[in-house]
Biotite code that builds the C-alpha atoms (Angstrom):
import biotite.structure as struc

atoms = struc.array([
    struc.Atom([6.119, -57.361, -44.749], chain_id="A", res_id=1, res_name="UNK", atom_name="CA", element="C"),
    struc.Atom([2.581, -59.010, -45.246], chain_id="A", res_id=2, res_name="UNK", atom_name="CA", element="C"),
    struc.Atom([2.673, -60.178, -41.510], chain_id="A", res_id=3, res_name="UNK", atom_name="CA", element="C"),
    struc.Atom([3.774, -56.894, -39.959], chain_id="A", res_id=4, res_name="UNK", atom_name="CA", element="C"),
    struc.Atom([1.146, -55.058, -41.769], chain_id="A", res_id=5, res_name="UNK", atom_name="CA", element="C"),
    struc.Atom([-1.911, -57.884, -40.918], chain_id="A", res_id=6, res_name="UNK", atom_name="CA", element="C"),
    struc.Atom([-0.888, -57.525, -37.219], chain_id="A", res_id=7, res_name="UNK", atom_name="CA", element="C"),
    struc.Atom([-0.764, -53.120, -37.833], chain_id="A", res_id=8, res_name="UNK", atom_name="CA", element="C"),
    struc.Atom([-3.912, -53.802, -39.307], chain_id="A", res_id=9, res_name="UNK", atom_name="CA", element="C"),
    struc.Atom([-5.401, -55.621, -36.336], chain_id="A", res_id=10, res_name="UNK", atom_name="CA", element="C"),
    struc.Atom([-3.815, -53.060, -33.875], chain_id="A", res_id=11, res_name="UNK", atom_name="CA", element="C"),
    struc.Atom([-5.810, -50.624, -35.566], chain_id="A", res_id=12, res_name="UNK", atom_name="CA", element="C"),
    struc.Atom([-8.710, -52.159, -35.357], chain_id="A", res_id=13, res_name="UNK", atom_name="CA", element="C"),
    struc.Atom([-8.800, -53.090, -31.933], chain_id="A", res_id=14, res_name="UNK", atom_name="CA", element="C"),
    struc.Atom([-7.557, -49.558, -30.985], chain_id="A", res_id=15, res_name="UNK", atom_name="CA", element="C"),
    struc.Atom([-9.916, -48.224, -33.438], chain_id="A", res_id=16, res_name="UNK", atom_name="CA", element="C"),
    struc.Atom([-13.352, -49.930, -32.168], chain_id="A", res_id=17, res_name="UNK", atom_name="CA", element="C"),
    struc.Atom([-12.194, -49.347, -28.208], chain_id="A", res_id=18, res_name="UNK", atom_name="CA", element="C"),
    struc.Atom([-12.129, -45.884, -29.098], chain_id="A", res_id=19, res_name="UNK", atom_name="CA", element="C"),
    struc.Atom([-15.325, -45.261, -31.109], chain_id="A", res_id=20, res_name="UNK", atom_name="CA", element="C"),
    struc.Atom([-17.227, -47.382, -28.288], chain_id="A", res_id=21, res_name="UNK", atom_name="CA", element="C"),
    struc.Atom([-15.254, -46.723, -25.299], chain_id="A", res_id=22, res_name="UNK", atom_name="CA", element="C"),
    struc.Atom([-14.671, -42.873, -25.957], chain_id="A", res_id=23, res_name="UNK", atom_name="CA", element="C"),
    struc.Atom([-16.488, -41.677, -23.057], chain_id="A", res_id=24, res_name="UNK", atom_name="CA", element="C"),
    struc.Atom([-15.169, -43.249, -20.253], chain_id="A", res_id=25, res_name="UNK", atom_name="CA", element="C"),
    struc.Atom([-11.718, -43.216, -21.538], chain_id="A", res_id=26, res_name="UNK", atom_name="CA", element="C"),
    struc.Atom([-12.106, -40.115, -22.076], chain_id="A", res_id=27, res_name="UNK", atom_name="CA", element="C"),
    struc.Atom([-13.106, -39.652, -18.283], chain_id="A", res_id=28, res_name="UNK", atom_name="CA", element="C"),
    struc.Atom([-9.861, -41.579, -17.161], chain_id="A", res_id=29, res_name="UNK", atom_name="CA", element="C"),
    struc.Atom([-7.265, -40.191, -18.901], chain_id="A", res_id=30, res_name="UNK", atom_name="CA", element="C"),
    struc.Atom([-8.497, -36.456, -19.826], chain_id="A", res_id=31, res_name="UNK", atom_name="CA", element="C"),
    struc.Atom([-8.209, -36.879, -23.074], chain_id="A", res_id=32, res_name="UNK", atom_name="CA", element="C"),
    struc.Atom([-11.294, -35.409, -25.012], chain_id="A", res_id=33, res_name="UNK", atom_name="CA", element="C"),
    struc.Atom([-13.453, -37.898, -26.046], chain_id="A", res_id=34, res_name="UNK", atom_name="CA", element="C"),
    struc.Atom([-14.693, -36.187, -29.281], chain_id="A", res_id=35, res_name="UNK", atom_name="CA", element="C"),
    struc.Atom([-10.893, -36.723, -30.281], chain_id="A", res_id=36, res_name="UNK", atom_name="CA", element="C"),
    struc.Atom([-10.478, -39.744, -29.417], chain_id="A", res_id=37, res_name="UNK", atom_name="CA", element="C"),
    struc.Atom([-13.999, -40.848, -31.105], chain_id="A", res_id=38, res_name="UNK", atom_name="CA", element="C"),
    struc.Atom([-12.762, -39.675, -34.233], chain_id="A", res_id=39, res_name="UNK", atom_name="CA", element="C"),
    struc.Atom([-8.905, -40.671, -33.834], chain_id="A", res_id=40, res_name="UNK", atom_name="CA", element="C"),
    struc.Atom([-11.174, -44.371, -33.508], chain_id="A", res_id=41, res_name="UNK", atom_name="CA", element="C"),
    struc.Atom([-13.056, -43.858, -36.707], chain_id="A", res_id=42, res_name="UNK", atom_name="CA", element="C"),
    struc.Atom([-9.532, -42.821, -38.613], chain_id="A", res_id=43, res_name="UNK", atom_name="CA", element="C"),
    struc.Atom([-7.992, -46.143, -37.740], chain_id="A", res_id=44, res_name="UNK", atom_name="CA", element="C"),
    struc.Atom([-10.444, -48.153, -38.957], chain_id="A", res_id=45, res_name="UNK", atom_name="CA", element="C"),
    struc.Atom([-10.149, -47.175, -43.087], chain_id="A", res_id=46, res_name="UNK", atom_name="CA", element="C"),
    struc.Atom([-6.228, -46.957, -42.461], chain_id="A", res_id=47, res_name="UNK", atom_name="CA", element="C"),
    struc.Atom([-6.549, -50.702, -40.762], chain_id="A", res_id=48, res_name="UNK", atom_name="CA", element="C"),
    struc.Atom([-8.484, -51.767, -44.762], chain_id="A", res_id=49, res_name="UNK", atom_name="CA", element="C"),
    struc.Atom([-6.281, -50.004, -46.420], chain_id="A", res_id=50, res_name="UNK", atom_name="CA", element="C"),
    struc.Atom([-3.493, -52.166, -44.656], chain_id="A", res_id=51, res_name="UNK", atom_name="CA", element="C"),
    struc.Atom([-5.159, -55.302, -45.414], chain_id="A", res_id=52, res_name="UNK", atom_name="CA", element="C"),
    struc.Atom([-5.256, -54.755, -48.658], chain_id="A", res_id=53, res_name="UNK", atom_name="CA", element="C"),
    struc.Atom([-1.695, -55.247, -49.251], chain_id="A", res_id=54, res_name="UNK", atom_name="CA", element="C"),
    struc.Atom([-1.600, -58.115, -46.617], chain_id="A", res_id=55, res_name="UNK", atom_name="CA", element="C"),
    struc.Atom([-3.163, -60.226, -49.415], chain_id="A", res_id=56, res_name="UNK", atom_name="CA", element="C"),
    struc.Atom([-0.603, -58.916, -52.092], chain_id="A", res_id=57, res_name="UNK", atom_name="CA", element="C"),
    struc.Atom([2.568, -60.926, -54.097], chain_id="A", res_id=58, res_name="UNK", atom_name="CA", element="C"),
    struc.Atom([4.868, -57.952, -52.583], chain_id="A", res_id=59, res_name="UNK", atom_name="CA", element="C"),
    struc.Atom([3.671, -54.954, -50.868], chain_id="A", res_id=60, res_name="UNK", atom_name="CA", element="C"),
    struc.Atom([4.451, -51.555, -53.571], chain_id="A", res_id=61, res_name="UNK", atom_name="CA", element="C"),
    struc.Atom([7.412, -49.144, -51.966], chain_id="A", res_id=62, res_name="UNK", atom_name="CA", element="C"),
    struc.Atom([4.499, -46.239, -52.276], chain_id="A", res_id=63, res_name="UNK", atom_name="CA", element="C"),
    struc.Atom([2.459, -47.973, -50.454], chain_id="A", res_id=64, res_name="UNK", atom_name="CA", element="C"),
    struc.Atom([5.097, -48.744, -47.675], chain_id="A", res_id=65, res_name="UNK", atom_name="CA", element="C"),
    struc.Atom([5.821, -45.170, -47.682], chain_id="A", res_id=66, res_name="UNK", atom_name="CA", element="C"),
    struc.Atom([2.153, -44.083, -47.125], chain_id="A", res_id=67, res_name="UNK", atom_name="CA", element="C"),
    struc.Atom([1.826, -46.746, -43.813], chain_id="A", res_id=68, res_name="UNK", atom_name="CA", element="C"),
    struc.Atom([5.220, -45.465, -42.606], chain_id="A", res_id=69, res_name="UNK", atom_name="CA", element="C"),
    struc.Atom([4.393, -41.475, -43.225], chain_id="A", res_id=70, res_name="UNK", atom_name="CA", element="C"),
    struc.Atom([0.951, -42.472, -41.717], chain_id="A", res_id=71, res_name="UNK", atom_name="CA", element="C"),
    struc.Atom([2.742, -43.756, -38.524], chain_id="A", res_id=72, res_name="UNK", atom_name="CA", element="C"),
    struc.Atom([4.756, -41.069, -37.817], chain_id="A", res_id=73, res_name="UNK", atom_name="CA", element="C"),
    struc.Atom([2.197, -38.322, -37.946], chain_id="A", res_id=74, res_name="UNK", atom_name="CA", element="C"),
    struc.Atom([0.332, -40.517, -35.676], chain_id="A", res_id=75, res_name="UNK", atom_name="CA", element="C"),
    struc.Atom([3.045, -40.410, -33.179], chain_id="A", res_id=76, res_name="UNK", atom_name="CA", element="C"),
    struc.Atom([4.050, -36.971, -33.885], chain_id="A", res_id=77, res_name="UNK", atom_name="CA", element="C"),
    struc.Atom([0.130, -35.960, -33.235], chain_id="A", res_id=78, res_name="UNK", atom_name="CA", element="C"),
    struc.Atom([0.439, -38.014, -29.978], chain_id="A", res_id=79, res_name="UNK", atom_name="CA", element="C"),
    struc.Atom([2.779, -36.067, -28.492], chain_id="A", res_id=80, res_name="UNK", atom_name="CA", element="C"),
    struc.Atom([2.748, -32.948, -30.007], chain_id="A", res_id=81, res_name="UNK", atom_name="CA", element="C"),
    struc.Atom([-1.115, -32.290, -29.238], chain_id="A", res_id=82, res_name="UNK", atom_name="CA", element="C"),
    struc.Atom([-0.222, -32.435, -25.178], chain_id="A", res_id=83, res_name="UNK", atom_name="CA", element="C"),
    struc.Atom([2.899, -30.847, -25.619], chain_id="A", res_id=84, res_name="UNK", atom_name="CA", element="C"),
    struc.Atom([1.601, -27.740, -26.866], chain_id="A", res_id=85, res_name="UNK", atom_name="CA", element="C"),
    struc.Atom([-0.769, -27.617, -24.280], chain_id="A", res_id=86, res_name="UNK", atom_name="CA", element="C"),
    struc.Atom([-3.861, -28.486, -27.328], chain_id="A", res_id=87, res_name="UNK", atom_name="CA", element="C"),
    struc.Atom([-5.035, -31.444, -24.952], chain_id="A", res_id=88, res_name="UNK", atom_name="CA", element="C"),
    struc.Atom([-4.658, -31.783, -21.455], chain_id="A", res_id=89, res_name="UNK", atom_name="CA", element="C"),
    struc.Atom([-4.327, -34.914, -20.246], chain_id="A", res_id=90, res_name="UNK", atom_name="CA", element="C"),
    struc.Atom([-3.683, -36.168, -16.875], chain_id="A", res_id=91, res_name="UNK", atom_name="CA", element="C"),
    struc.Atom([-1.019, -38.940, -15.718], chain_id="A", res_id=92, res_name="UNK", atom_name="CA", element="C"),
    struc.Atom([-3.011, -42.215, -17.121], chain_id="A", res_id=93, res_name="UNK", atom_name="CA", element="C"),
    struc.Atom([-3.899, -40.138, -20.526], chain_id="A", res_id=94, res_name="UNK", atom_name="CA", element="C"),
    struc.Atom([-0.141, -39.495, -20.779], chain_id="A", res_id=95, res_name="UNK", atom_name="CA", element="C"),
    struc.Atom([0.603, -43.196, -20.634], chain_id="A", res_id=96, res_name="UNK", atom_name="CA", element="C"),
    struc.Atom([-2.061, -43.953, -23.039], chain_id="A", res_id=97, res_name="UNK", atom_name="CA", element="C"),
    struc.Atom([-0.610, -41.408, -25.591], chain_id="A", res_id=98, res_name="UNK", atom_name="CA", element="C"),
    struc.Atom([2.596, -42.084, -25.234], chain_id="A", res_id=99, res_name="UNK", atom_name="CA", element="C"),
    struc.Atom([2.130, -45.865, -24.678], chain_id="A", res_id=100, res_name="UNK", atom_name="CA", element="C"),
    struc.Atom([0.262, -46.309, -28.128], chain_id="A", res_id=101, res_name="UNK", atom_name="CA", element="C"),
    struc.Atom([2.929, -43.766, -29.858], chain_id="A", res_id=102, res_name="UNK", atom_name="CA", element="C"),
    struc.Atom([5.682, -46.140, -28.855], chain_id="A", res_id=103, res_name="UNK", atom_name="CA", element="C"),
    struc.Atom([4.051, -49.400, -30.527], chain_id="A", res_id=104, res_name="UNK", atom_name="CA", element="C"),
    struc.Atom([2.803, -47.063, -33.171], chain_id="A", res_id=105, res_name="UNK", atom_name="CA", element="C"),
    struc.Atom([6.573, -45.708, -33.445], chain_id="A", res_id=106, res_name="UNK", atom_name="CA", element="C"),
    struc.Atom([7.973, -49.419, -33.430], chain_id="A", res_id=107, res_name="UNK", atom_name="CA", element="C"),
    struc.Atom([5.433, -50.794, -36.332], chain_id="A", res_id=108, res_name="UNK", atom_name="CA", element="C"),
    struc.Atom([6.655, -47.902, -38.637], chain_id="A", res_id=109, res_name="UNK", atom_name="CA", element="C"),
    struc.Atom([10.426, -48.710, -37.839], chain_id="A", res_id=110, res_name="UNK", atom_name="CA", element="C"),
    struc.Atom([9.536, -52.162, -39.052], chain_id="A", res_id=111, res_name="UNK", atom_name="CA", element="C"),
    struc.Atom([7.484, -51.605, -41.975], chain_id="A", res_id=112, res_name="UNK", atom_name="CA", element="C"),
    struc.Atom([10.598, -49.191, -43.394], chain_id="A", res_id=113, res_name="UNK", atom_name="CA", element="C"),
    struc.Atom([13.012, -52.245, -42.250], chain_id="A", res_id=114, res_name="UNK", atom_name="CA", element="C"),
    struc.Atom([10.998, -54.364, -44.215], chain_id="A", res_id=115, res_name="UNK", atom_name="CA", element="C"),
    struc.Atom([10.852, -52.334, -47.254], chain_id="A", res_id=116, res_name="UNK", atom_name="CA", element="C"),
    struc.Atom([14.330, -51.532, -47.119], chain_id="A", res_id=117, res_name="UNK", atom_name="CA", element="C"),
    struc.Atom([15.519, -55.941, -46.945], chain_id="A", res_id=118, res_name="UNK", atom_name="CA", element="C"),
    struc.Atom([13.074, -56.286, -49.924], chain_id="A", res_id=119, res_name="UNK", atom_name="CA", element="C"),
    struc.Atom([14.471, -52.936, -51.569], chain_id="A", res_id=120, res_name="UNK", atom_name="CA", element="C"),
    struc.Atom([18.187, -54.599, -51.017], chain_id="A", res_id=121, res_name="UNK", atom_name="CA", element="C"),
    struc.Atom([16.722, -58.071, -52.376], chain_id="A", res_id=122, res_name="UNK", atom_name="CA", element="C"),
    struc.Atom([15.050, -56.928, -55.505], chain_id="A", res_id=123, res_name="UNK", atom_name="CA", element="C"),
])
């Protein structure tokens, strides 16, 4: 569980800085407002130290599993229901950028609630 949060942890990060300092011309690429994604950037960084946290932990709390995972889905949920409803308007690359980043986003939850549930089963 430790390693599949570290490397969540690191995705957000790295997601979270390109979008703080690379919100403008994103932004101008993909149609995606950049005030949004400026701020979707500063979110991921104390969600990334929260992470962390339990990366250095015996065994990771199921609350705290259940936070990460809840946190994941309405991060993909937001993803695609923003352009969906018509909120955000973004053209063909900003499409793949939301919808890219919702998939890996989608995939770390499914494996975070994997994990929990083997140690669940174990303990």
């Amino acid at each position: 569980m430790q390693t599949i949060l570290a490397v969540d942890a690191a995705t957000c990060v790295a997601l979270g800085m390109l979008l703080v300092f690379a919100s403008g011309p994103i932004s101008v690429i993909t149609a995606i407002p950049g005030s949004l994604l400026f701020f979707a950037g500063l979110l991921l960084l104390p969600i990334a130290v929260f992470m962390v946290i339990f990366t250095q932990t015996a065994t990771v709390p199921a609350w705290a599993v259940q936070v990460i995972v809840a946190g994941n889905v309405l991060w993909v949920l937001g993803s695609t229901i923003l352009p969906v409803t018509g909120l955000i308007a973004p053209n063909g690359l900003g499409w793949l950028f939301l919808l890219g980043q919702a998939a890996v986003v989608a995939l770390f939850a499914g494996l975070e609630w994997a994990a929990r549930q083997q140690s669940a089963a174990v303990a």
